[in-house]
C-alpha positions in Angstrom: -36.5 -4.3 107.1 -37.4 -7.9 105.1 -40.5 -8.1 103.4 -41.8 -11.6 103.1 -44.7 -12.7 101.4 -46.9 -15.5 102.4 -49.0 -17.5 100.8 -50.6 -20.8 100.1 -53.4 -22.9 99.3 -56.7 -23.4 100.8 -56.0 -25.9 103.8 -52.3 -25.7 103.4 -51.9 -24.5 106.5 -50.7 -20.6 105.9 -52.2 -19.4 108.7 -50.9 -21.8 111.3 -47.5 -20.7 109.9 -48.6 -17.0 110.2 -49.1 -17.4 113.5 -46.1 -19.5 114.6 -43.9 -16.7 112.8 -46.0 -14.2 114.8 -45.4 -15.9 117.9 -41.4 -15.8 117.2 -41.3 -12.2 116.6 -42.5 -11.5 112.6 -44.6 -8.2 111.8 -48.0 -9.7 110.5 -49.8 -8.1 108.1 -53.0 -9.7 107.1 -53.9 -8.5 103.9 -57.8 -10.1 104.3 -57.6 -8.4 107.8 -56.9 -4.7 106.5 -59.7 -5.6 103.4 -62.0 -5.6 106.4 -60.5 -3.0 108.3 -61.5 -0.6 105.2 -65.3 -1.1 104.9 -65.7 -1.0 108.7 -68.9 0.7 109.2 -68.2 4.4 109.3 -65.5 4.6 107.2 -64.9 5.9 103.6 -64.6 2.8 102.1 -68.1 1.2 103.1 -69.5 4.3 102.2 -68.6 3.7 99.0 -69.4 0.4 98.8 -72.9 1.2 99.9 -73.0 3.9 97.3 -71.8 1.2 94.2 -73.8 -1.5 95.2 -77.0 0.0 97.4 -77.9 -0.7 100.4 -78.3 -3.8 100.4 -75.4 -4.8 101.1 -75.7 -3.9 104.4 -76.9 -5.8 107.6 -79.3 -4.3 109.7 -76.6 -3.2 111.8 -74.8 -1.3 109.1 -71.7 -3.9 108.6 -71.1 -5.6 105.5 -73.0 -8.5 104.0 -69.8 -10.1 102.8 -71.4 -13.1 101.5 -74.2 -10.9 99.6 -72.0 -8.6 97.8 -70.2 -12.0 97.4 -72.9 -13.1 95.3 -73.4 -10.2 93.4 -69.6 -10.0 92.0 -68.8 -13.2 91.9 -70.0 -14.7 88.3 -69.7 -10.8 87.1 -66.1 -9.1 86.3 -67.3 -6.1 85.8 -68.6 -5.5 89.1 -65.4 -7.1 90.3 -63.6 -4.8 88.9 -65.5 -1.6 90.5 -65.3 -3.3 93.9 -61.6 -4.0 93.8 -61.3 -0.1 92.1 -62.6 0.8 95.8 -61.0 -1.4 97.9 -57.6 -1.9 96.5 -56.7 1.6 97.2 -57.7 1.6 100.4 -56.0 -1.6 101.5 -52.7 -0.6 99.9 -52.8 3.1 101.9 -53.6 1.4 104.8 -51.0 -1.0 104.8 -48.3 1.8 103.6 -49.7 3.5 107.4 -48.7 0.2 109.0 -45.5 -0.4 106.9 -44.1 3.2 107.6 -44.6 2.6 111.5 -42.9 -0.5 111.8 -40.0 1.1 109.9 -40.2 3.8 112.4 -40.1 1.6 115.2 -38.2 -1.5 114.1 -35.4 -0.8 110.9 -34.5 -4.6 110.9 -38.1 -6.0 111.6 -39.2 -9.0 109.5 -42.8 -8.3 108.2 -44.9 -11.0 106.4 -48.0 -10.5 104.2 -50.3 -13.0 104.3 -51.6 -12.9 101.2 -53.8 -15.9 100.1 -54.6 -14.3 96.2 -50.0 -13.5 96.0 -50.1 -15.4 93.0 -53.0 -15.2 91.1 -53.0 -11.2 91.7 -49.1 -11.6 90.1 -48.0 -9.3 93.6 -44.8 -11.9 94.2 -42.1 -9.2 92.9 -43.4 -6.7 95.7 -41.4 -8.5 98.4 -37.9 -9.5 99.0 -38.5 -12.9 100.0 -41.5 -15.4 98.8 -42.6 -18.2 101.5 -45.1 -20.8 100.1 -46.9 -23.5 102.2 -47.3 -26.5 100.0 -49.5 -29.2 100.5 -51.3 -31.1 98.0 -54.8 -31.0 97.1 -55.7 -34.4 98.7 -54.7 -33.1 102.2 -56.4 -29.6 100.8 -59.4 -31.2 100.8 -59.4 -33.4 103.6 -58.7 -30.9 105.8 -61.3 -28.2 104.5 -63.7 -31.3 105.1 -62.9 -32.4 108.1 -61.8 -29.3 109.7 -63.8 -26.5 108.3 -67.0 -28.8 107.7 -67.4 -28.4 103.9 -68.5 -30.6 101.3 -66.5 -32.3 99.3 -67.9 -30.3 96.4 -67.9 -26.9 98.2 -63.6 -28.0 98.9 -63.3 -28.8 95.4 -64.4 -25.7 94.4 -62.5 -23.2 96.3 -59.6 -25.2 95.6 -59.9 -25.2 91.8 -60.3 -21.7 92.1 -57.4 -21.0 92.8 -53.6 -20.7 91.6 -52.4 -24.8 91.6 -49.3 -25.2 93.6 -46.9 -25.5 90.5 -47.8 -22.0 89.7 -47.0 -21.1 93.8 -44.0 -23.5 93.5 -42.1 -21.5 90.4 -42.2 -18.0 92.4 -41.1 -19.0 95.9 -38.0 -18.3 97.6 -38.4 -20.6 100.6 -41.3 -23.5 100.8 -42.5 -25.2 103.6 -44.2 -28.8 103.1 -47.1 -29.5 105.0 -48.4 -32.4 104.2 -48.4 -33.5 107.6 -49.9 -33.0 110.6 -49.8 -29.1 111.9 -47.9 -30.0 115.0 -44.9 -31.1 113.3 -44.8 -27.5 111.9 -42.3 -26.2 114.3 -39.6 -27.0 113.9 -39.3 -26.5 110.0 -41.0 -22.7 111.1 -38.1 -22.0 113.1 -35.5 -23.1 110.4 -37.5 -20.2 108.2 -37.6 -17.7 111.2 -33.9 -18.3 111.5 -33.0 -17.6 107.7 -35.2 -14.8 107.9 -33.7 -13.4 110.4 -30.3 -14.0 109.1 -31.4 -12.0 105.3 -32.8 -9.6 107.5 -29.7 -8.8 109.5 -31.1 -9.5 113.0 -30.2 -11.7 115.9 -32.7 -13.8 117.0 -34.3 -13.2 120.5 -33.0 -16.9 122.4 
């Protein structure tokens, strides 16, 4: 089994490349998908959630305010902290469940996490191969504008938060540019797929 992980930017494009790897036969593991797979209501972890940060963070319809509790951690570490001391856990036992079936069902399965945060949570020597979609802030930002429908200033923003590309850059094992448009994606995908494939010791499927 290969373990990839893959990230990139805001806008980049990393999850049109998710899903063209999906669509060629990759194990997808969506990191943000299992976060809120773990505070579902009725499970342990929104319980606990609940318990931390009272009940306001719930909706009327006992799911998550995602954007409220949001706004409570953001500007504070602290509670950062205790909310990822909850989560965390639960996201890494969750994905160990999903890690130890695929092994079970597939020994020379290639799985990628999509992990947006790889970088700046320094997680990039937990797989055996680093992808990174590059593109540069400019297209970033045009496409969170024109795309998403964000501000300019909102874009800005939730790009500067994060990692800058350099930083993505100096840890990858395999990059794909995307500073184009998303359609031209494919064929460079499949080069990946097939060297993938080829570290995993599988034949691809014609």
């Amino acid at each position: 089994m290969l373990t990839v992980g893959l990230t990139g930017g805001i806008g980049s494009g990393k999850s049109e490349v998710s899903r063209r790897l999906r669509e060629l036969g990759a194990v997808i593991i969506d990191a943000d998908a299992v976060a809120r797979e773990v505070v579902e209501p009725g499970t342990p972890g929104l319980a606990a959630v609940a318990e931390k940060f009272g009940d306001g963070v719930l909706r009327a319809d006992g799911t998550l305010d995602r954007e409220g509790l949001g706004r409570i951690v953001f500007n504070d570490p602290a509670k950062l902290s205790a909310l990822n001391a909850i989560v965390h856990p639960l996201v890494g036992e969750r994905i160990g469940q999903m890690m130890a079936e695929v092994e079970h069902d597939s020994a020379d399965a290639v799985v990628v996490y999509d992990v947006p945060l790889l970088v700046e949570n320094n997680l990039q020597d937990g797989y055996d191969v680093v992808l990174v979609v590059a593109a540069s802030a400019e297209t970033q930002l045009r496409r969170l504008v024109e795309q998403r429908g964000m501000s300019r200033e909102d874009a800005q923003a939730r790009i500067a938060a994060q990692a800058p590309l350099s930083a993505k850059l100096a840890v990858a094992d395999i990059v794909i540019d995307n500073d184009g448009e998303l359609a031209s994606l494919d064929a460079r995908v499949r080069e990946v797929w097939a060297d993938l494939c080829a570290r995993a010791g599988r034949t691809m499927a014609p």
